[in-house]
PAVO-798752 format. One record per residue (C-alpha): residue in one letter; x, y, z. Coordinates in Angstrom, 2 decimals, padded with zeros to 5 digits, always signed. Layout:
site code->A; x->X; y->Y; z->Z
...
//
This chain:
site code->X; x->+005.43; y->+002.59; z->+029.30
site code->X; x->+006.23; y->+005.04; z->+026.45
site code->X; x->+008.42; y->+002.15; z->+024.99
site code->X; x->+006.01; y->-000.59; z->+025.53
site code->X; x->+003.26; y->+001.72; z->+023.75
site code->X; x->+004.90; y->+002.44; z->+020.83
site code->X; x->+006.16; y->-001.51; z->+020.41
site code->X; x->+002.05; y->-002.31; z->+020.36
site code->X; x->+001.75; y->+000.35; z->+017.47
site code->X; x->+004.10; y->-000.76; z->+015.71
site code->X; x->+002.96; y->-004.05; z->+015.51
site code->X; x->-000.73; y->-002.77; z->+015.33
site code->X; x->+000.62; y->-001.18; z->+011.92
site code->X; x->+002.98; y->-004.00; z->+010.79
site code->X; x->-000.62; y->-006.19; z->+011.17
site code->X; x->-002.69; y->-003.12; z->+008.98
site code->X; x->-000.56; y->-002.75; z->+006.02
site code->X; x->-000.97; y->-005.40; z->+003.88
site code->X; x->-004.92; y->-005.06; z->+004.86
site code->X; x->-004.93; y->-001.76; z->+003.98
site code->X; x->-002.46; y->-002.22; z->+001.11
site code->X; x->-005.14; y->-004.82; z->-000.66
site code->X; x->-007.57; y->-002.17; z->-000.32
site code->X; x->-006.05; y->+000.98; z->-001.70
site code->X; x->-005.30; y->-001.41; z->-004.60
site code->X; x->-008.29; y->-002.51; z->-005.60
site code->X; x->-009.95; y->+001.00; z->-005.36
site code->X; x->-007.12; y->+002.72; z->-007.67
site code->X; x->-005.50; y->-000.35; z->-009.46
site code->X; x->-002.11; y->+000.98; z->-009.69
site code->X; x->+000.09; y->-001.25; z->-007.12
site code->X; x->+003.77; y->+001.18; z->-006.72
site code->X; x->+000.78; y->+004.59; z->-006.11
site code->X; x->-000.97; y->+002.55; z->-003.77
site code->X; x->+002.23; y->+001.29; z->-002.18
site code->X; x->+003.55; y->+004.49; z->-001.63
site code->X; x->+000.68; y->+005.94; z->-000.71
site code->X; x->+000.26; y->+003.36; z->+001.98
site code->X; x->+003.77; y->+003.84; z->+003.47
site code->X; x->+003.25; y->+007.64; z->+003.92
site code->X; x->+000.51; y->+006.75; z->+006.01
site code->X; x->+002.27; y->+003.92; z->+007.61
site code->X; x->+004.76; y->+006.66; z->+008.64
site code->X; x->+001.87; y->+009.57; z->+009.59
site code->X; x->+000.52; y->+007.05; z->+011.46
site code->X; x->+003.81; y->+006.22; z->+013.20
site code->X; x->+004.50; y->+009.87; z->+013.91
site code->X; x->+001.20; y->+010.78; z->+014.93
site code->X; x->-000.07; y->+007.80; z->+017.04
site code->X; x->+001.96; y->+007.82; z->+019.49
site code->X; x->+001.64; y->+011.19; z->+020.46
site code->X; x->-002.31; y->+011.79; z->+019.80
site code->X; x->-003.13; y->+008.03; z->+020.70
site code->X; x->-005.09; y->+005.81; z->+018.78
site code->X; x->-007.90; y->+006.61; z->+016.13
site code->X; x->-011.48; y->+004.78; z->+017.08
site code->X; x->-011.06; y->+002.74; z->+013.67
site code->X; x->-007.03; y->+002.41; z->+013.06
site code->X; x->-007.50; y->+000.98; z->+009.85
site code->X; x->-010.08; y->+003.38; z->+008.06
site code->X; x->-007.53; y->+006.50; z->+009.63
site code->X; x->-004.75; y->+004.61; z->+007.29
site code->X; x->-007.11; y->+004.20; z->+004.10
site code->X; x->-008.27; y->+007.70; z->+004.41
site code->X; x->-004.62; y->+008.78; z->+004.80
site code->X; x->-003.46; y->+006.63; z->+001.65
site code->X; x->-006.58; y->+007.97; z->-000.78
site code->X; x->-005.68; y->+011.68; z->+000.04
site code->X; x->-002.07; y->+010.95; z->-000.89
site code->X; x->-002.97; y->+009.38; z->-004.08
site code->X; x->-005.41; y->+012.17; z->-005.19
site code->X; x->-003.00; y->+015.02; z->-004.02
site code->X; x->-000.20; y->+012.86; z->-006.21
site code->X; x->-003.09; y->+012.96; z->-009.00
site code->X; x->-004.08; y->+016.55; z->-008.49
site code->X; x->+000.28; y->+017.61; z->-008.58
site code->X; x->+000.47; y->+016.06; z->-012.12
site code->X; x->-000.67; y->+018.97; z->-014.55
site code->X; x->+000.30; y->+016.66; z->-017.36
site code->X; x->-002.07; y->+013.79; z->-016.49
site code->X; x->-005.57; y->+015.46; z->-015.65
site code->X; x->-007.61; y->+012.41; z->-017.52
site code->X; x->-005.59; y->+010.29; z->-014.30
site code->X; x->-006.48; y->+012.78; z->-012.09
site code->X; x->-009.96; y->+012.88; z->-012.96
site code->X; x->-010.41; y->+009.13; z->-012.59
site code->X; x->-008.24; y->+008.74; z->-009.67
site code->X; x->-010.87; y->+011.01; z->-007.99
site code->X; x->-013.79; y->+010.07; z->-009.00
site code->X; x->-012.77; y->+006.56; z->-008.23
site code->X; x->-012.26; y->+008.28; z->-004.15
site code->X; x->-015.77; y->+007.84; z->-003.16
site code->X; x->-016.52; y->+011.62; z->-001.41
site code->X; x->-018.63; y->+010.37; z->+001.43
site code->X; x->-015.00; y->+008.16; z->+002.81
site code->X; x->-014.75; y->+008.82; z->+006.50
site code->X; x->-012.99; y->+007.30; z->+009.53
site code->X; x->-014.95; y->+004.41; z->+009.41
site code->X; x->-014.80; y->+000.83; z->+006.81
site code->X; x->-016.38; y->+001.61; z->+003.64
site code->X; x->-019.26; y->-001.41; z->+002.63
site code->X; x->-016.10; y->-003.35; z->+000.70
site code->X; x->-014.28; y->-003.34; z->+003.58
site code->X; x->-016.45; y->-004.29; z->+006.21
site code->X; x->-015.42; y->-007.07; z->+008.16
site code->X; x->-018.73; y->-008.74; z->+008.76
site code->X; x->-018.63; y->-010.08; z->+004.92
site code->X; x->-015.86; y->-012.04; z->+005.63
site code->X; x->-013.53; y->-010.55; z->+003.37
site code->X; x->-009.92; y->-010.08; z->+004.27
site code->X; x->-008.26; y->-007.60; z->+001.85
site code->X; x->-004.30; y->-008.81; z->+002.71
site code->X; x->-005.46; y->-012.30; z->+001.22
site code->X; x->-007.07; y->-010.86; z->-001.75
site code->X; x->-003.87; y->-008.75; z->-002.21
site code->X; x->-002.10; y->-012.34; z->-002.31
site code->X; x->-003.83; y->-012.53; z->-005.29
site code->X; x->-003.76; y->-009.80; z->-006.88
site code->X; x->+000.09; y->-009.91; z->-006.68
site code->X; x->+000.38; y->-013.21; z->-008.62
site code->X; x->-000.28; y->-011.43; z->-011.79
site code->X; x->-000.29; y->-012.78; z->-015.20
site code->X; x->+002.39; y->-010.46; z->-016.71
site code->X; x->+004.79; y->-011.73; z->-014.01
site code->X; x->+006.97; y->-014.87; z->-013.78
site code->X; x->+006.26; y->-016.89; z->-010.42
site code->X; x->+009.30; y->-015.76; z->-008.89
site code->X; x->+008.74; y->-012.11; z->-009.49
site code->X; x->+004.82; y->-012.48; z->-007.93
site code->X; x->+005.88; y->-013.97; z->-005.22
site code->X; x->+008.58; y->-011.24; z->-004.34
site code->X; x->+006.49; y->-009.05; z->-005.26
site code->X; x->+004.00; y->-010.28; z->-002.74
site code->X; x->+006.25; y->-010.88; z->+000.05
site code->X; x->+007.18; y->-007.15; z->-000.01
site code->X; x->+003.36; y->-006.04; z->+000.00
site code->X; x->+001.79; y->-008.84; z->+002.12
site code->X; x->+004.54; y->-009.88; z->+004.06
site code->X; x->+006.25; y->-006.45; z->+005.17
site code->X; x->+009.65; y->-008.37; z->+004.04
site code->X; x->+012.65; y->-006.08; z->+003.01
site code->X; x->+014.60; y->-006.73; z->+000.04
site code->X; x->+016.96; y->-008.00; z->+002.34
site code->X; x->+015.17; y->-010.45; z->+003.68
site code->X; x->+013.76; y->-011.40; z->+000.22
site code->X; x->+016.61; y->-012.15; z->-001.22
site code->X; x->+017.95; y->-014.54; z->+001.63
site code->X; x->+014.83; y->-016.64; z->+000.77
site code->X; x->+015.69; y->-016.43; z->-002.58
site code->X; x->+019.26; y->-017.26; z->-001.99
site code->X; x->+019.86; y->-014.57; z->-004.38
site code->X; x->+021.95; y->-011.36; z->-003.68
site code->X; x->+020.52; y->-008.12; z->-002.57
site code->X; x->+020.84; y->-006.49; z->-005.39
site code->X; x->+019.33; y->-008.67; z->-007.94
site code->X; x->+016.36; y->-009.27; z->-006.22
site code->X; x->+016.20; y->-005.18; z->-006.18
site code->X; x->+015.91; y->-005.75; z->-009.77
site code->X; x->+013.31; y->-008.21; z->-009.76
site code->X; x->+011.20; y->-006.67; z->-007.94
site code->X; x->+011.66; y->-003.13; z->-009.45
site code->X; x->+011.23; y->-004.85; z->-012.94
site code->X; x->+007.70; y->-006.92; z->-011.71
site code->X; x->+006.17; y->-003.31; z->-011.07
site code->X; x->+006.87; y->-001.94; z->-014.53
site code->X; x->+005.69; y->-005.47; z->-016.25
site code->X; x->+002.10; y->-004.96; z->-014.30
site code->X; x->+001.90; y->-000.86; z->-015.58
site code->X; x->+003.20; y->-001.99; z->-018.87
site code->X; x->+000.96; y->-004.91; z->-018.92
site code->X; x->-002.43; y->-003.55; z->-019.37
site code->X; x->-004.09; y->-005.92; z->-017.09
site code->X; x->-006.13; y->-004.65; z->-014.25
site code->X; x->-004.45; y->-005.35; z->-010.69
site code->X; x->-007.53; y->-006.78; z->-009.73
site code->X; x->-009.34; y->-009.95; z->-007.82
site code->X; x->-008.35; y->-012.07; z->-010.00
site code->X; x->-011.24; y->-014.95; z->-011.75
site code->X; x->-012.14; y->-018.20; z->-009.68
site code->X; x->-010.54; y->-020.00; z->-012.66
site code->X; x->-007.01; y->-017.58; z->-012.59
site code->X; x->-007.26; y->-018.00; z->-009.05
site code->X; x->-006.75; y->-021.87; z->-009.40
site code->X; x->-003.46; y->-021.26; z->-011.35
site code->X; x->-002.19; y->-018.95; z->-008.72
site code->X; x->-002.41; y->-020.44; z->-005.86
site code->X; x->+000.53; y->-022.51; z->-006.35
site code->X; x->+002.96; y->-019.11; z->-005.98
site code->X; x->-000.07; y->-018.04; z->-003.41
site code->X; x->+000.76; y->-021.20; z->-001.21
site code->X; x->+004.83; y->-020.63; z->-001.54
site code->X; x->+004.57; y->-016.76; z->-000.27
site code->X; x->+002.54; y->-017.68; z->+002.37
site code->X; x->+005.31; y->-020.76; z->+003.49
site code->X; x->+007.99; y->-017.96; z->+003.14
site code->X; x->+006.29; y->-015.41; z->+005.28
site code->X; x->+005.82; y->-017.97; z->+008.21
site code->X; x->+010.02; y->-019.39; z->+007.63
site code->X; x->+011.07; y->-015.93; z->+007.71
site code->X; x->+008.60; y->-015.10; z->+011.03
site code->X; x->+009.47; y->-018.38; z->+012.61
site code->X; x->+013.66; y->-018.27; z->+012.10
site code->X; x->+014.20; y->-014.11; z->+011.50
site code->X; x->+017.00; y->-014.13; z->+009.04
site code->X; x->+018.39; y->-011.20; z->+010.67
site code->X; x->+018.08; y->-009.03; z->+014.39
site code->X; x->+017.96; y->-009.04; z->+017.23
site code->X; x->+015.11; y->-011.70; z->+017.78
site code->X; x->+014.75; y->-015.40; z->+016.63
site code->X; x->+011.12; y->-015.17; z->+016.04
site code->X; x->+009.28; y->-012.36; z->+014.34
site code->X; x->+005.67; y->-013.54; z->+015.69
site code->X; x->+003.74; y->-010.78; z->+013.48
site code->X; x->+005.00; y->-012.78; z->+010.69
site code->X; x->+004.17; y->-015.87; z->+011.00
site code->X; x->+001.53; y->-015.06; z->+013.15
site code->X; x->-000.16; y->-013.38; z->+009.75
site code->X; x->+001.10; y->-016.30; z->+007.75
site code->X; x->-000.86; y->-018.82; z->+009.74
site code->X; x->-004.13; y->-016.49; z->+009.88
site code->X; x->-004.00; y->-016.41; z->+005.75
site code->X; x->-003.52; y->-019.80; z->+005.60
site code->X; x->-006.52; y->-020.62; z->+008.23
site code->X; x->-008.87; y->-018.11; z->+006.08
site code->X; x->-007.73; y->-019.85; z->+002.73
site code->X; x->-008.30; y->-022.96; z->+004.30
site code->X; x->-011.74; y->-022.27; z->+005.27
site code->X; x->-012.16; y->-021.56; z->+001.61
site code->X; x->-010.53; y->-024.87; z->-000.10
site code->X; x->-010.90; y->-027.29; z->+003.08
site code->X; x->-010.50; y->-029.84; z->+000.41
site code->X; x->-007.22; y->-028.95; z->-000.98
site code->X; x->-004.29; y->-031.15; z->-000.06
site code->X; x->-001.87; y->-028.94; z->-000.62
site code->X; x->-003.55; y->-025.92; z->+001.68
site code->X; x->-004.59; y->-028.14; z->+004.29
site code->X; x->-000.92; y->-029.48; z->+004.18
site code->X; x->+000.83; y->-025.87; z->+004.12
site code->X; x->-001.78; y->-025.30; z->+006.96
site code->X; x->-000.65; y->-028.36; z->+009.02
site code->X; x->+003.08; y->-027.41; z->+008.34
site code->X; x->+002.68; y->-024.29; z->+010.04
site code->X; x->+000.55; y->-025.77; z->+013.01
site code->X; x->+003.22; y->-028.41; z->+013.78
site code->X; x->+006.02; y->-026.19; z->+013.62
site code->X; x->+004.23; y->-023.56; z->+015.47
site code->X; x->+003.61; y->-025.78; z->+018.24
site code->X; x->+007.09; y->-025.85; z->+019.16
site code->X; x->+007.73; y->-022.41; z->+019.63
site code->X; x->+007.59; y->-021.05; z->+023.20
site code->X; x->+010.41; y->-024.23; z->+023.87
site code->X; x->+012.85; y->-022.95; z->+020.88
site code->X; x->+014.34; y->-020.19; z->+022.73
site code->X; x->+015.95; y->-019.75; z->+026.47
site code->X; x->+015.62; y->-017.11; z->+028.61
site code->X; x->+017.82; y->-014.85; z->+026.74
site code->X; x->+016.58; y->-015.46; z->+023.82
site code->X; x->+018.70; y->-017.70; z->+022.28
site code->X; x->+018.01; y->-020.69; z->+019.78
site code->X; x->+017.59; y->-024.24; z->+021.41
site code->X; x->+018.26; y->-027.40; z->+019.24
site code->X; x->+015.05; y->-029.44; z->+018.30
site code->X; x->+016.82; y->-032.10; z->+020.50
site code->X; x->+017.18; y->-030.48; z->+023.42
site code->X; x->+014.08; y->-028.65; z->+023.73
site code->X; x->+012.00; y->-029.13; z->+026.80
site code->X; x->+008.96; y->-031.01; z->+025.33
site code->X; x->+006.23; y->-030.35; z->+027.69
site code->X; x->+006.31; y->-026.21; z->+026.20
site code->X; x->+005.09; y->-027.94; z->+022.95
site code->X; x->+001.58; y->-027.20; z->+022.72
site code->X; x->-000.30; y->-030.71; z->+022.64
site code->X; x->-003.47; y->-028.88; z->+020.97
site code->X; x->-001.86; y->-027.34; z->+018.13
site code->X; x->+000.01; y->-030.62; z->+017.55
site code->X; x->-003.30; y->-033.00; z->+017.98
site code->X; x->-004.61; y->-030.45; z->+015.27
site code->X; x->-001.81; y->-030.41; z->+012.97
site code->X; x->-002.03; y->-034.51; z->+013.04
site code->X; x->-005.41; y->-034.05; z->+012.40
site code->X; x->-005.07; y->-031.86; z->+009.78
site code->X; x->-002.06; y->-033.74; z->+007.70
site code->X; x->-003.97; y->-036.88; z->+007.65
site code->X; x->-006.97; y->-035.36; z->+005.94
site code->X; x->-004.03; y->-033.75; z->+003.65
site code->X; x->-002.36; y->-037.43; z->+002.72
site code->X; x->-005.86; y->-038.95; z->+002.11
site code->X; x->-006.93; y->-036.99; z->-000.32
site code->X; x->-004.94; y->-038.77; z->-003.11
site code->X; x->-000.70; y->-038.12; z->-004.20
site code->X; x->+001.38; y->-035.79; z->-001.78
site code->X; x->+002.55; y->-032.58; z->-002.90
site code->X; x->+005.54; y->-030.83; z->-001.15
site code->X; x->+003.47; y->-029.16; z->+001.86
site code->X; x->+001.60; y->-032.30; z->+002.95
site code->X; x->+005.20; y->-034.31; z->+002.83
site code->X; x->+006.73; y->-032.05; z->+005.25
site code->X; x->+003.87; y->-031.48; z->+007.77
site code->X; x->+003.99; y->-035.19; z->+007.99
site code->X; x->+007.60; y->-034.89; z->+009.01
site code->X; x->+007.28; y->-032.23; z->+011.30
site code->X; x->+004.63; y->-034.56; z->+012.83
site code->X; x->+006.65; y->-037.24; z->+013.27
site code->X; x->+009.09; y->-034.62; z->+015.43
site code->X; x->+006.03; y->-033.62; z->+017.05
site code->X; x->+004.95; y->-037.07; z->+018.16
site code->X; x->+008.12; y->-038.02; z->+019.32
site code->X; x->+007.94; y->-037.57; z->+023.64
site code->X; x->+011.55; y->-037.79; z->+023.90
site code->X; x->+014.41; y->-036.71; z->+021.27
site code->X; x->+015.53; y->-040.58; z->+021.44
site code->X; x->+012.39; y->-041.51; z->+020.27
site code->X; x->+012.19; y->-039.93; z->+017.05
site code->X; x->+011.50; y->-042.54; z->+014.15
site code->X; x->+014.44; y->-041.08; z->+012.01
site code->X; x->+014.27; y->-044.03; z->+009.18
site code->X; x->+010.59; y->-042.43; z->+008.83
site code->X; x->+012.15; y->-039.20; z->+008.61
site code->X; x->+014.80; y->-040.35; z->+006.37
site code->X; x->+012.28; y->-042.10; z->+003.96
site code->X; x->+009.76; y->-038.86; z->+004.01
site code->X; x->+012.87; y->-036.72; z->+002.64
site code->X; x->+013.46; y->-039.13; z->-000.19
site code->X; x->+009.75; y->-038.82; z->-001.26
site code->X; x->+010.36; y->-034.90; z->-000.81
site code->X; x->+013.50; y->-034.91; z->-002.27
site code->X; x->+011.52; y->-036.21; z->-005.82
site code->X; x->+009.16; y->-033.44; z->-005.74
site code->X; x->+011.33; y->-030.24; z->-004.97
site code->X; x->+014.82; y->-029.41; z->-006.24
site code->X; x->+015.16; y->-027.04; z->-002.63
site code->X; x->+018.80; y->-027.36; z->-001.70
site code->X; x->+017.12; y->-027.24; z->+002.09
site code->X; x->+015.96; y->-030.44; z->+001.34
site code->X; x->+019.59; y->-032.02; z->+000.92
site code->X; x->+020.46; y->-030.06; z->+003.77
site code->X; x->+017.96; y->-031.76; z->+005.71
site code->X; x->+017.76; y->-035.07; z->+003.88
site code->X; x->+021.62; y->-034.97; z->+005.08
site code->X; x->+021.31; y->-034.87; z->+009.05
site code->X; x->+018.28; y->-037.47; z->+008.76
site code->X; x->+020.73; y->-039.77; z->+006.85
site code->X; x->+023.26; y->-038.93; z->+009.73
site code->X; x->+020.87; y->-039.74; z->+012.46
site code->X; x->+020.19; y->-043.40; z->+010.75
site code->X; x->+023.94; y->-044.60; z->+009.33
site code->X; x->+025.95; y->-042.09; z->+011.32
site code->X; x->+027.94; y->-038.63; z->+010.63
site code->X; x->+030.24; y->-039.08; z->+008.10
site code->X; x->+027.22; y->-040.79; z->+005.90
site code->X; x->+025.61; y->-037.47; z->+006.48
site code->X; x->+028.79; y->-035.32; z->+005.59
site code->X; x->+029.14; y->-037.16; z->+002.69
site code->X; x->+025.44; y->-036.31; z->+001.79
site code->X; x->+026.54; y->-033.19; z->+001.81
site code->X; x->+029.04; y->-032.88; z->-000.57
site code->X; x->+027.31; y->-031.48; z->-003.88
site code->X; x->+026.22; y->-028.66; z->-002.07
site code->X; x->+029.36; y->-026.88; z->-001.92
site code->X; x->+028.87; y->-026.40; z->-005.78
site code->X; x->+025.22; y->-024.93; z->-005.42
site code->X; x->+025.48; y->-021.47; z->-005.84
site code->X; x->+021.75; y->-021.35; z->-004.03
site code->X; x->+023.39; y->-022.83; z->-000.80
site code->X; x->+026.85; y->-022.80; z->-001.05
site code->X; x->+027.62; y->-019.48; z->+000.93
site code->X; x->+024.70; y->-019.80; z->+002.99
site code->X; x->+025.22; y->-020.20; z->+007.00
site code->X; x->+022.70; y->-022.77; z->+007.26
site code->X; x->+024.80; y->-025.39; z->+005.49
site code->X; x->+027.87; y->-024.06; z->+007.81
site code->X; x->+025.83; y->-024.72; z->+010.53
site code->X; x->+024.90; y->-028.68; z->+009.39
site code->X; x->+028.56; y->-029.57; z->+008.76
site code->X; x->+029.81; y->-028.40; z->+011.85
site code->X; x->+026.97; y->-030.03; z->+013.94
site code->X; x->+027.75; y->-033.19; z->+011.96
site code->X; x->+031.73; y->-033.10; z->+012.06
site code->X; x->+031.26; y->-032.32; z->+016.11
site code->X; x->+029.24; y->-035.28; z->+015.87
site code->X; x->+031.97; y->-037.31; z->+014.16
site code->X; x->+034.56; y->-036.30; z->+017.03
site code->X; x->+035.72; y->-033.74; z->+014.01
site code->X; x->+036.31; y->-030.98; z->+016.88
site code->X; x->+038.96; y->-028.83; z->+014.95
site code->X; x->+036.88; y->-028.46; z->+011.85
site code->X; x->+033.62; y->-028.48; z->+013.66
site code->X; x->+034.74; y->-025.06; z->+015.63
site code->X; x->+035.95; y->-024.23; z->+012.29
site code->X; x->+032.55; y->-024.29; z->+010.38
site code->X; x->+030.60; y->-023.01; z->+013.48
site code->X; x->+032.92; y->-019.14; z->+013.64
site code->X; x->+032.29; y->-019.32; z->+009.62
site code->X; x->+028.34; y->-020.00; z->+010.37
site code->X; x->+028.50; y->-017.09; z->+012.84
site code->X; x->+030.09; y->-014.80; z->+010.25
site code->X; x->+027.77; y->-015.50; z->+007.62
site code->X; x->+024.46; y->-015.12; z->+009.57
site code->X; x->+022.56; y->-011.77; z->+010.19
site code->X; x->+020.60; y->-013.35; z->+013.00
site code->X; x->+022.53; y->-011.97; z->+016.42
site code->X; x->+020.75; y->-014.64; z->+018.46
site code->X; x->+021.99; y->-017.34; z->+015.79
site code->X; x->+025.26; y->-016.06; z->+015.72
site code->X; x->+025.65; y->-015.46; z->+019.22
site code->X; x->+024.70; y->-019.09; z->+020.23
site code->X; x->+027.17; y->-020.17; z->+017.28
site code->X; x->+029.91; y->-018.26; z->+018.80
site code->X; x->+029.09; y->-019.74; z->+022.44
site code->X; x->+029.08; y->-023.16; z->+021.00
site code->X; x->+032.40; y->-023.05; z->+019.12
site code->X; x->+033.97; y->-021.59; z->+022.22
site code->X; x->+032.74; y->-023.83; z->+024.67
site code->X; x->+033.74; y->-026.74; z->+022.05
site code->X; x->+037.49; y->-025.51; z->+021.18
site code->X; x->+037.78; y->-025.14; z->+025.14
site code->X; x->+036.29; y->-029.18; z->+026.24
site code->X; x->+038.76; y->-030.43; z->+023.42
site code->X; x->+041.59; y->-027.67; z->+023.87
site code->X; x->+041.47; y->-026.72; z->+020.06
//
């Protein structure tokens, strides 16, 4: 009971943060105070809940928490008393447990999706905003960052640390941004949000496959910007990505948790509603003139999601949707996938050969995920030897422990069938 309570907290605050995050930021306009402000009450609140229980309003408990840090931060600095004065007259006195007017939920305002915003700042390249925004709206560690990236640890440390100073040293308010500098952003706005839901939908490390508070936030962002550009195609594609893929969920995983292939998931878990919707919503997406990257691959995770049996997939669809994609993105995913599409239509070796230049990206070359193709393709090929090779070296090379332990199980079982 004790465990099961403090599991719903945890996700209760893993849900607030960014929220409350958005908030702070907008009332003191300084994003690394705020930030730390917010995780000492992320960690009071951690401490406290569980033993006291719940607050009536979680959320105004973590704001009020966050402003007294920042004005007994303010108050510590002798040096800076102009700060201090501002920082508390900008704390408005009467701030109880309760939503202040700006943060009342009624107006329809959702502070973790003006935060997405906010984070694309001018004074940062798109790469830093949108690592800067996966930390702050996405929860993501630098860890995890930097596997999106396919950078290493370290220099996306860096990055990050340096897209902090660039906003102090920049001048410009951390602030809702203009309708017309909102336009421009919400290109890196769109990509944070598709890297939030990847990393919630296939954890890149732990003990789980999904991290549902993830994605689950990812798709609720993208529903509320939605509802706010209905006639964007490339929102109402990212939108229809996520539904599709989404709808596949509850069959991607046995009962122990571990990862089951796309073909030989049990097809009557998908949920038919989400898909009709996610049809629904990628044909508005393609009609409303050229395809951008998000509409392109909604409409091939529909063509999946359509498919009633794995032998019925239209592959040579699938195969001509990742040469459109292939045009607009230089992703080295997209090879990677472009590659086992082109397998499934000429056969194995026509995909292993497709795969090829990517031992020379340093983006993918070291990554599991390209492990993982080869030795599904080479086990295809009757390439057994090599196959179990490239699965152990997938295994090694992911921080997943469900990933790894199926690859493991699947090399095993293969080296014993064909006694390699």
């Amino acid at each position: 009971m004790v465990s099961s309570r403090a599991s719903r907290i945890e996700h209760l605050l893993r849900e607030l943060a960014p929220r409350v995050l958005g908030s702070v930021i907008r009332r003191f306009h300084d994003f690394a105070a705020s930030e730390d402000a917010v995780q000492e009450a992320l960690m009071a609140a951690a401490e406290q809940w569980p033993r006291e229980g719940l607050p009536d309003n979680p959320h105004g408990w973590l704001l009020q928490v966050a402003a007294r840090r920042i004005t007994d931060q303010a108050r510590a600095e002798s040096a800076r008393r102009r700060r201090e004065e501002l920082v508390v007259s900008l704390v408005p006195p009467e701030l109880q447990l309760v939503l202040g007017p700006d943060d009342d939920e009624s107006t329809g305002r959702d502070d973790a999706l003006v935060l997405l915003f906010m984070c694309c700042h001018p004074a940062l390249s798109t790469a830093s905003a949108i690592a800067l925004t996966l930390r702050a709206v996405g929860g993501l560690t630098t860890v995890e960052i930097a596997r999106a990236f396919l950078v290493p640890e370290a220099t996306m440390a860096q990055r990050i640390s340096r897209a902090k100073q660039s906003i102090r040293a920049s001048g410009v308010p951390f602030q809702l941004p203009s309708v017309e500098e909102r336009e421009r952003r919400l290109g890196a706005v769109l990509h944070v949000l598709y890297l939030v839901f990847s990393e919630g939908y296939t954890a890149s490390e732990g003990a789980a496959l999904h991290r549902c508070d993830l994605s689950g936030e990812a798709l609720r962002l993208t529903r509320m910007l939605h509802a706010r550009l209905p006639e964007d195609g490339e929102v109402t594609g990212l939108l229809a990505l996520m539904v599709l893929t989404d709808a596949r969920r509850e069959a991607r995983t046995g009962p122990a948790g571990e990862p089951i292939p796309l073909s030989e998931q049990d097809r009557s878990l998908w949920d038919a509603e989400a898909i009709a919707e996610g049809i629904a919503l990628v044909t508005a997406a393609l009609s409303r003139g050229p395809a951008g990257e998000y509409p392109v691959q909604a409409a091939i995770a529909a063509v999946h999601d359509e498919a009633k049996r794995a032998e019925d997939t239209d592959w040579p669809q699938i195969l001509g949707l990742y040469d459109v994609l292939m045009r607009l993105s230089d992703n080295p995913m997209v090879v990677l996938n472009r590659a086992v599409a082109l397998a499934m239509v000429e056969g194995p070796e026509a995909g292993l050969k497709a795969l090829e230049p990517l031992d020379a990206d340093p983006r993918l070359s070291d990554h599991h995920r390209l492990d993982v193709v080869r030795a599904h393709l080479l086990e295809r090929a009757g390439r057994y030897a090599a196959a179990v090779t490239h699965y152990r070296r997938a295994a090694g090379r992911t921080a997943s422990i469900p990933e790894r332990d199926y690859l493991l199980t699947r090399a095993a079982r293969l080296a014993e069938q064909r006694g390699t």
